[in-house]
C-alpha positions as CSV (number, residue, x, y, z in Angstrom):
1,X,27.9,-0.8,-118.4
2,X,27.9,-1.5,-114.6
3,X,28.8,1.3,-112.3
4,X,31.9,0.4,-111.2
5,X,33.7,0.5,-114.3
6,X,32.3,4.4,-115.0
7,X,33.0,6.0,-112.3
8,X,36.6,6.6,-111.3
9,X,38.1,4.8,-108.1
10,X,41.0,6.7,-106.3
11,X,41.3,8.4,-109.9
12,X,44.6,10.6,-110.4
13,X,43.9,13.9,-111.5
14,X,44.9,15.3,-114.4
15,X,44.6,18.7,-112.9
16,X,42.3,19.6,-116.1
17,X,41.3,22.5,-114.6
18,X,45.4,23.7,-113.9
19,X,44.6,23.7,-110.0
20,X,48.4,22.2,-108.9
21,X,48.2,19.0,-106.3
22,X,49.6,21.0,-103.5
23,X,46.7,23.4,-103.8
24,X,44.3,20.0,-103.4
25,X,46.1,18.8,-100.9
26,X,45.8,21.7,-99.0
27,X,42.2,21.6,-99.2
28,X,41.8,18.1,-97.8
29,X,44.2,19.0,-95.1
30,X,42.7,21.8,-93.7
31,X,38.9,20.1,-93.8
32,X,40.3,17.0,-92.7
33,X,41.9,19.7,-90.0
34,X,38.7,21.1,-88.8
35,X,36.8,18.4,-88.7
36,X,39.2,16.4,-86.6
37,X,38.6,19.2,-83.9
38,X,34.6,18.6,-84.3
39,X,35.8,15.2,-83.2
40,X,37.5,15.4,-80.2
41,X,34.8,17.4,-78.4
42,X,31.3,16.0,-79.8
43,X,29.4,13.8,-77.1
44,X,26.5,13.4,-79.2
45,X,26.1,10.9,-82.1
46,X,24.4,14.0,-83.9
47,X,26.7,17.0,-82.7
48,X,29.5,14.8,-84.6
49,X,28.2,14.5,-87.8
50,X,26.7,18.1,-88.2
51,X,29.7,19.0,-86.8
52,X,32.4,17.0,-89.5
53,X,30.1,18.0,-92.3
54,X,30.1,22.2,-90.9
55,X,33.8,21.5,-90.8
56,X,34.3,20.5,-94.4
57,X,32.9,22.9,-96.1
58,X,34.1,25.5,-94.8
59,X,37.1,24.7,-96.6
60,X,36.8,26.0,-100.3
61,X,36.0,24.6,-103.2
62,X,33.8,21.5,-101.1
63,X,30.6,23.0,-101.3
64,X,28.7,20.3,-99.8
65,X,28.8,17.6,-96.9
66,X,26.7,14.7,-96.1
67,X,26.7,11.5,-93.8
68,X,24.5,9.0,-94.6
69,X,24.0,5.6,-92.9
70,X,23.2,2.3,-94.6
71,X,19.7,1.0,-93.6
72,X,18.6,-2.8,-93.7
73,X,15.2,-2.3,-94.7
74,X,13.6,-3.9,-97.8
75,X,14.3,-1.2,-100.2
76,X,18.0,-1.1,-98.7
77,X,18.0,2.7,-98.2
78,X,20.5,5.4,-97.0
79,X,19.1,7.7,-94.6
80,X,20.9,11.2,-94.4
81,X,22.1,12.1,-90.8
82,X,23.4,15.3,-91.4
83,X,24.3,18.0,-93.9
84,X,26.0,21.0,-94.8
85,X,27.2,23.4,-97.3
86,X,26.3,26.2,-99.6
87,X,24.6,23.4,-102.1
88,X,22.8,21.6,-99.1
89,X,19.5,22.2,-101.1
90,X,20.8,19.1,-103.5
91,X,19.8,16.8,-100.5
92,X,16.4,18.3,-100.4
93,X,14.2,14.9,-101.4
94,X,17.3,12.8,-102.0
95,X,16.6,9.7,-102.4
96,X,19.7,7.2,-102.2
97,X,19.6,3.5,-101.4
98,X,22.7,0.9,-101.9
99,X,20.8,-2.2,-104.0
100,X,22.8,-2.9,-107.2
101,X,19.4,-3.3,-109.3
102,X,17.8,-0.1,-108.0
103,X,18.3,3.3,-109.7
104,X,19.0,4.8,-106.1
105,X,21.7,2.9,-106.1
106,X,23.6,3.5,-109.0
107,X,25.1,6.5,-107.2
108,X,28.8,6.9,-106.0
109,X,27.1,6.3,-102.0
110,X,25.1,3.6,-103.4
111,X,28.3,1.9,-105.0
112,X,30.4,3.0,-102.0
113,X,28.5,1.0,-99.4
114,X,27.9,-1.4,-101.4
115,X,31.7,-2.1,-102.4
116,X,33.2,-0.5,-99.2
117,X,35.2,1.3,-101.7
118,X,36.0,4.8,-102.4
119,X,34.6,6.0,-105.4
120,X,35.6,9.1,-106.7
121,X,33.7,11.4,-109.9
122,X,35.9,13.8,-111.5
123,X,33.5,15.8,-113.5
124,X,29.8,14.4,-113.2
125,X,29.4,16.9,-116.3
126,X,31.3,14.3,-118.1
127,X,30.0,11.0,-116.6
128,X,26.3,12.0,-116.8
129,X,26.0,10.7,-119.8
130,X,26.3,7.2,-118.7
131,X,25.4,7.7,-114.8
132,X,21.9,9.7,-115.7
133,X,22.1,10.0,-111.8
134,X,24.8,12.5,-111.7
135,X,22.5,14.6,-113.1
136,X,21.2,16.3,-110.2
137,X,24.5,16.9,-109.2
138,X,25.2,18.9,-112.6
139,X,21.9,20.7,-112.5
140,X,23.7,22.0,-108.9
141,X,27.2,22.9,-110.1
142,X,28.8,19.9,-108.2
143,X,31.3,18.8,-110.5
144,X,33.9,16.7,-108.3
145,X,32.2,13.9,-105.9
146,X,33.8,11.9,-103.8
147,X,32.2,9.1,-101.3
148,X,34.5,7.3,-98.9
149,X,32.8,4.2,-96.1
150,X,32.1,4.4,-92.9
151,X,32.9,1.4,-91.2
152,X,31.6,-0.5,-88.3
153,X,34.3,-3.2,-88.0
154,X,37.0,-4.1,-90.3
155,X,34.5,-5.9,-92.5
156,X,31.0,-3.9,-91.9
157,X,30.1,-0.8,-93.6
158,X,27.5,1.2,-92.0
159,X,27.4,4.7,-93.8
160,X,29.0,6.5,-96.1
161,X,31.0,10.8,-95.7
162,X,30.0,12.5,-99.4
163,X,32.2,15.6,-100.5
164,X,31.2,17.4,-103.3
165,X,33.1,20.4,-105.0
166,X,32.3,22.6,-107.6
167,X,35.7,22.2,-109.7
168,X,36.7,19.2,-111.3
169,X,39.3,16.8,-110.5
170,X,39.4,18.0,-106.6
171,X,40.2,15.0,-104.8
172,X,43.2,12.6,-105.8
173,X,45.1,9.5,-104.3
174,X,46.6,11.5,-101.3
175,X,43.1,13.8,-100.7
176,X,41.0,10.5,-100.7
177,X,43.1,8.9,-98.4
178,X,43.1,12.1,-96.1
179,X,38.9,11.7,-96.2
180,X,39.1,8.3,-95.7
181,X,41.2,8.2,-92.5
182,X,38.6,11.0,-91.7
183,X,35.4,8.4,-91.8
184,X,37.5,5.8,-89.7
185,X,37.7,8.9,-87.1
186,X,34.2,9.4,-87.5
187,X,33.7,5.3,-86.9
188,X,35.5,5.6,-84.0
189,X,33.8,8.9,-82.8
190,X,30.6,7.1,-82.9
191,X,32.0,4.1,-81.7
192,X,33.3,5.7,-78.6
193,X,29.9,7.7,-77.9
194,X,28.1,4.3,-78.4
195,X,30.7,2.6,-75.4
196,X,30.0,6.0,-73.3
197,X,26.1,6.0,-73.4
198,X,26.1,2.4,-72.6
199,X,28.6,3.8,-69.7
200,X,26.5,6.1,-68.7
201,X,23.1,3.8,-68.5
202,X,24.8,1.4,-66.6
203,X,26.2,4.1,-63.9
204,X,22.5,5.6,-63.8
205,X,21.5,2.3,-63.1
206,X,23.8,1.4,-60.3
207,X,23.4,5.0,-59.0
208,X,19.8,4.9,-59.4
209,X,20.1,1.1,-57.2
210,X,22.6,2.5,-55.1
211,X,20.0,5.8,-54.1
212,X,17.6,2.9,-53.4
213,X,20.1,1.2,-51.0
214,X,20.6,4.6,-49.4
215,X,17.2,5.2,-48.5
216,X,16.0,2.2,-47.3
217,X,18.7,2.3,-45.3
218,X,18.1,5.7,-44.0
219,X,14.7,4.2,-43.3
220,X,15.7,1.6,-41.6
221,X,17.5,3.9,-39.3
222,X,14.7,5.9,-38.9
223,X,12.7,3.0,-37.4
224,X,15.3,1.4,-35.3
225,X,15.3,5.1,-34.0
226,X,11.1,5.2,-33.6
227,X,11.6,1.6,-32.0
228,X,14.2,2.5,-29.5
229,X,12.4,6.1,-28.1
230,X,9.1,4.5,-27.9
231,X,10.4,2.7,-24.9
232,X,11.0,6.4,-23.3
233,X,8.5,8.8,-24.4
234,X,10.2,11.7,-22.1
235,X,13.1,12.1,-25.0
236,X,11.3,11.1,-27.5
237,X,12.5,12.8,-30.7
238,X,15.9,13.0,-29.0
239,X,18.0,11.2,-31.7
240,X,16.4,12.9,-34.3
241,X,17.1,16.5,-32.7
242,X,20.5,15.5,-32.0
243,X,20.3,14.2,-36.3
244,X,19.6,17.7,-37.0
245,X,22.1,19.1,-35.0
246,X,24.7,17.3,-36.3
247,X,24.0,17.8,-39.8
248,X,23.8,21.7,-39.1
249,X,27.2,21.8,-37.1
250,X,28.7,19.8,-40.4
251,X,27.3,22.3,-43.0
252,X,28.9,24.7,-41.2
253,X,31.6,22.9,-40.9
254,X,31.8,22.6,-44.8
255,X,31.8,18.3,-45.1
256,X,31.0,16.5,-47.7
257,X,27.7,15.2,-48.4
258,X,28.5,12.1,-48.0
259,X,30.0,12.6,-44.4
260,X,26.9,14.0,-43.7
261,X,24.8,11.4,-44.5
262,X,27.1,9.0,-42.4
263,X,26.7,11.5,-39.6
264,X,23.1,11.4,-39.9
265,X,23.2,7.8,-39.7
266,X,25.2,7.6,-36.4
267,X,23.7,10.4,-34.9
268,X,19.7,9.1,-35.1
269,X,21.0,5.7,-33.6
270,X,23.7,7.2,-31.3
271,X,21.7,5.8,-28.2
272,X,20.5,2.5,-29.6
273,X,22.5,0.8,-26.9
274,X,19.5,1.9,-24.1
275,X,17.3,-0.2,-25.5
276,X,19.6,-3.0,-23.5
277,X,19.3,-0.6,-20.3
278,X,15.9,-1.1,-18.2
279,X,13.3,1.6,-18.9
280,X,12.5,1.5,-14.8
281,X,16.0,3.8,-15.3
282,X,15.9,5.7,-18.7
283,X,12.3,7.3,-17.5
284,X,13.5,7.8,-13.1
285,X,11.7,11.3,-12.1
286,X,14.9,11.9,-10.3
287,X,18.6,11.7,-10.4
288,X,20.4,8.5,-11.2
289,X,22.3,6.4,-8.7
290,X,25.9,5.4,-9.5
291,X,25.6,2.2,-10.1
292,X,22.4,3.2,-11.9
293,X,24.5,5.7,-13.9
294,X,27.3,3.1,-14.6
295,X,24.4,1.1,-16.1
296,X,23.4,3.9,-18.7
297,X,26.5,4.4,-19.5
298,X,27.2,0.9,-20.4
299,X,24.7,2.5,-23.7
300,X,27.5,3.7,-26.0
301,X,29.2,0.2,-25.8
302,X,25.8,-1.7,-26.3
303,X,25.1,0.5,-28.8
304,X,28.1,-0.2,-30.6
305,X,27.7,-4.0,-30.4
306,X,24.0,-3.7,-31.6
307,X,25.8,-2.0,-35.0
308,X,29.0,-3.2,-35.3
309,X,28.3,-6.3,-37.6
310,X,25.9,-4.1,-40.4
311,X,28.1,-3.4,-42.9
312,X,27.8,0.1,-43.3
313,X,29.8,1.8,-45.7
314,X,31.3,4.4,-42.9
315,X,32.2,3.7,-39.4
316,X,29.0,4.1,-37.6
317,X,29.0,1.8,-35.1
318,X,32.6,3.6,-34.0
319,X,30.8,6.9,-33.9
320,X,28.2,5.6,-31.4
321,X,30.4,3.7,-29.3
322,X,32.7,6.9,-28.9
323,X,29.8,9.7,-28.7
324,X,30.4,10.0,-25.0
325,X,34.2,9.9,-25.4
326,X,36.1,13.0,-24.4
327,X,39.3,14.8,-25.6
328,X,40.3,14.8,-21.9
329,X,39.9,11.1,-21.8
330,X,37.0,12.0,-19.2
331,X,34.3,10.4,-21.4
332,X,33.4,6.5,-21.3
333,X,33.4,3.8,-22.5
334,X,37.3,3.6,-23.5
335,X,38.5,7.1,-22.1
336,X,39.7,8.2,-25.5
337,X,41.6,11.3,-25.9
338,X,41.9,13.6,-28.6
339,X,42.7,12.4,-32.1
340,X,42.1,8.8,-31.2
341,X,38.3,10.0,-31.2
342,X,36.5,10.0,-35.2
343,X,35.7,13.6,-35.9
344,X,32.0,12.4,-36.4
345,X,31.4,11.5,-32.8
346,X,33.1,14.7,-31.7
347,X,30.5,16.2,-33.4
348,X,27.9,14.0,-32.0
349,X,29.4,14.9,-28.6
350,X,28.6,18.7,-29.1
351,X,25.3,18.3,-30.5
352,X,24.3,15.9,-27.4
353,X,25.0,18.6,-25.0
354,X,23.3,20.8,-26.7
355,X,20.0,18.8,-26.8
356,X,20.0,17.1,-23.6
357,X,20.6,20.4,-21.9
358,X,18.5,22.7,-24.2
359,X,15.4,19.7,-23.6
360,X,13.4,18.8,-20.6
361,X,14.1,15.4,-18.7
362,X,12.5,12.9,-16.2
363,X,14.6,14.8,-13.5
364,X,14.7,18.2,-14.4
365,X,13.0,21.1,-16.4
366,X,14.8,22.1,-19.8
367,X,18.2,24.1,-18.6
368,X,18.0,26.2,-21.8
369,X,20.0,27.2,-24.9
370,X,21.9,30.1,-23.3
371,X,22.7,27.4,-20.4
372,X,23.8,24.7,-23.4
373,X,26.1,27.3,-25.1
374,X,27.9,28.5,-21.7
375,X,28.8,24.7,-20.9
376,X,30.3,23.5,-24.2
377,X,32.4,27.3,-24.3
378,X,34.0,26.4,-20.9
379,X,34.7,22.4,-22.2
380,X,36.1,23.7,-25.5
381,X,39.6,22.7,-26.0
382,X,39.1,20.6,-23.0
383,X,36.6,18.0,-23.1
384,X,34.8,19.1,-26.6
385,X,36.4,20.2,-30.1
386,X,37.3,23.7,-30.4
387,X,35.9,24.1,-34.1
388,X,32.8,22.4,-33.4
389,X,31.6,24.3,-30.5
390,X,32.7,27.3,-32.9
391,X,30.2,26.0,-35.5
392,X,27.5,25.7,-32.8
393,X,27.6,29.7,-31.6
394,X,27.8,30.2,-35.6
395,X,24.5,28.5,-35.7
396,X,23.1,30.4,-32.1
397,X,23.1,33.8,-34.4
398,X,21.1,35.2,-36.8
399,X,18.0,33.4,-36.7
400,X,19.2,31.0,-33.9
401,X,18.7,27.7,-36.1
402,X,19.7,25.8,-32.8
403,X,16.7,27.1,-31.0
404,X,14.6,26.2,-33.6
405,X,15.5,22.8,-33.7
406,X,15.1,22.7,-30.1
407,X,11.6,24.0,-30.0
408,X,10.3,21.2,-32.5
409,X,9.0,18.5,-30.6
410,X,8.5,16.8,-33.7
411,X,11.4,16.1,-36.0
């Protein structure tokens, strides 16, 4: 006699043991319940399972819970995922597979996958006799068994939930339609995890491409930088001071990492634009001439034409162009004033005072940090921004991180 027709599908009790419907119903709800909870939170493929199986039996009489997922190999198998329950020792060496001419499958998950039917045992005491492999089941007190698919698609099984309780008769029409909605959560659980690993490759990926973008970009800052001092070995390291000045004043500042990366940027190309100046000027022993100052300052605006077609992700060609800008509208090239000015080259403004005067020059001897801090208090407010000066006498204590940026010749 073929499977099918001895085991009961979506079988109404007849509450042989005198347990009413309500009281199954219950039972099926409040798993059904629990493991709906498991649901929502699990992130792992392996966390949901355990955790719908945990769930079930916690609810009386379902003594044991398994999830089992249909295999394509040659002996058409169905490997256990996950297990739980007072009785979980049944599954200890449990063999089940879903091929209609193989004893392994001529259980209820066997038939289950195989049909993509519920199938339901009322009392495998009963039904042993012609399903010898119900057997086990009996040896184990499981008297009520009740397998429901787990689909893929509409059409594809790919596992199968197993409930087994220890009365008769525990799962009718309305309790195998409760565990059957469960499974197509559970489908959709995995379903869902499946969509956000794939997710969660591809943003690894592109953040993984995008850190590669970043650095060779940073690197290629970092040269253009090298490139541009080695024409004027007397501030050599310059740009790169001024970097680390920047990205100091920012931190305590609080900005965003990503601000501070843009600032970096700007600030170890902020005098780019002298490379367009003659070096006969940029290294004079003495002090500049007018016109020979109008010509350096033509740097910021050289600069910003050097950058201002690289399509950087932040406005870094802006912040060179406007390092030399002033709140006053004393700076050049444009005579900004105030808020018309990008925070970042406010910054940059601060931190190149502070280098340039805290470093020697062609024309003079190093002025001095103490000589630095004095000029930007008296310009705060006026020519340079209040909070950023602030930040800079913040650095200037405790250790005097300023200084020591100052003192390293090679940054």
């Amino acid at each position: 006699m073929a499977l099918t027709t001895e085991l009961s599908h979506l079988g109404v009790s007849d509450d042989v043991d005198r347990r009413t419907d309500i009281e199954k119903l219950q039972w099926a709800l409040m798993a059904h319940h629990k493991a709906a909870r498991t649901l929502r939170i699990a992130d792992q493929i392996d966390q949901l399972l355990q955790g719908v199986c945990e769930s079930i039996v916690t609810q009386k009489p379902y003594e044991l819970a398994w999830v089992g997922f249909r295999e394509e190999d040659g002996s058409k198998t169905i490997s256990l995922q996950a297990k739980a329950g007072s009785k979980v020792d049944y599954t200890d060496h449990l063999e089940v597979g879903w091929a209609e001419d193989s004893p392994l499958g001529r259980g209820p998950a066997g038939a289950c996958v195989r049909t993509g039917q519920p199938v339901i045992i009322k009392d495998s005491a009963k039904e042993a006799v012609l399903a010898p492999v119900l057997e086990r089941a009996v040896s184990f007190g499981l008297q009520s068994i009740m397998a429901v698919p787990i689909f893929k698609d509409a059409q594809s099984v790919i596992g199968v939930l197993l409930v087994y309780a220890t009365v008769p008769n525990a799962f009718g029409d309305i309790e195998v339609h409760l565990f059957e909605s469960l499974a197509d959560d559970i489908s959709i659980g995995l379903r869902n995890i499946e969509r956000q690993k794939i997710l969660d490759t591809e943003i690894n990926k592109r953040e993984a491409v995008q850190q590669q973008l970043g650095d060779a970009l940073r690197a290629t800052i970092e040269a253009m930088s090298r490139t541009m001092e080695s024409r004027d070995p007397y501030t050599a390291g310059h740009q790169a001071r001024v970097a680390k000045i920047s990205i100091a004043l920012a931190e305590k500042l609080g900005w965003s990492q990503i601000d501070k990366e843009a600032l970096y940027l700007a600030a170890m190309v902020h005098d780019i634009g002298k490379m367009g100046i003659p070096s006969d000027i940029l290294t004079k022993p003495s002090v500049l001439t007018p016109l020979e100052m109008q010509l350096v300052q033509q740097h910021a605006d050289l600069g910003y034409q050097i950058l201002k077609d690289i399509p950087f992700p932040w406005p870094i060609a802006e912040m060179v162009r406007q390092h030399h800008e002033r709140l006053d509208g004393s700076g050049y090239p444009r005579k900004l004033k105030a808020d018309a000015i990008l925070l970042g080259a406010k910054v940059l403004a601060v931190a190149d005072t502070l280098e340039a005067m805290g470093s020697h020059r062609p024309y003079r001897p190093a002025l001095g940090l103490s000589a630095a801090l004095e000029q930007i208090q008296r310009e705060a407010g006026v020519s340079l921004d209040s909070e950023v000066v602030s930040a800079a006498f913040a650095l200037a204590k405790g250790d005097n991180s300023l200084q020591a940026i100052l003192d390293a010749r090679h940054v």
